[in-house]
C-alpha angles and dihedrals in degrees: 000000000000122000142206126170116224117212108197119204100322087164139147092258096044095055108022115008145039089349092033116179122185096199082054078070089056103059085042097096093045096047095053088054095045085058111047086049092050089053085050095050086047085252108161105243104206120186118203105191131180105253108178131192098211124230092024117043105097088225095074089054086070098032100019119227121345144118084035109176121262095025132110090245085057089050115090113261098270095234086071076073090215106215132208086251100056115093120228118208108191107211126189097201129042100278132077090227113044117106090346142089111256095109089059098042086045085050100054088043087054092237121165098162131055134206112223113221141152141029133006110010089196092048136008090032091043093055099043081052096046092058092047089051092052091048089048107252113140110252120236111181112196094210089196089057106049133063153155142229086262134021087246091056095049087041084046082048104051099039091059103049083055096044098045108025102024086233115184114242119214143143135238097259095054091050080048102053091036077057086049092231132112 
């Protein structure tokens, strides 16, 4: 088994800006975590940010201007630490893969499983998992690194990613100790 985190849209806008959500601040700390240790296992850290071309991405029309491309509410929240060897996938939808080129990058790193991670469980994540499922990755959820704008969103979010990908839920702590790291 060969594993990448995705990181979805862990962005200026998403946590503390135009699309501001204040459970986004509370996964903060763990994610941070899940990812250094995932740089330290030799884990591939992927960002797949919201990068949005404004007045025209179909996006904006729903959840009005943010993310835009360019801009600090489009750059990753600095305590994610982004490194030189994470990768960044800008993506213009909800999901990672659409349009874009993370198949082929997980492909060329050997990847079959992915790592969840990221805002909105119900959304953003579902669909980016969605996609991996259909192109055939594994599916790992880290329940303490994801969320939504309401607890019934992020429930909605993980249920479904059990019942209809058969999606594997587990925390920080357990992906740490299985990389043998802390």
């Amino acid at each position: 088994m060969k594993q990448a985190i995705l990181v979805v849209d862990m962005l200026n806008d998403f946590v503390t800006g135009a699309l501001k959500c204040d459970r986004g601040l509370a996964i903060v700390p763990q994610t941070a975590r899940l990812l250094d240790g995932a740089r330290k296992a030799g884990v591939p850290v992927i960002f797949c940010n919201d990068a949005h071309i404004k007045g025209i991405d179909h996006e904006l029309k729903l959840w009005g201007d943010h993310a835009i491309a360019g801009t600090k509410g489009a750059e990753v929240i600095p305590e994610l630490k982004l490194c030189d060897t994470d990768y960044v996938v800008p993506k213009r939808r909800y999901s990672g893969f659409f349009h874009t080129d993370l198949d082929l990058l997980l492909k060329e790193l050997g990847v079959d499983t992915v790592i969840l991670t990221g805002l909105h469980t119900h959304m953003c994540v579902r669909h980016t998992g969605a996609d991996a499922y259909q192109l055939g990755y594994d599916l790992i959820v880290a329940k303490d690194a994801t969320d939504s704008f309401t607890q019934e969103d992020y429930d909605y979010g993980i249920k479904y990613f059990v019942a209809t990908y058969g999606a594997v839920i587990t925390d920080v702590d357990s992906l740490l100790r299985d990389w043998h790291v802390q």
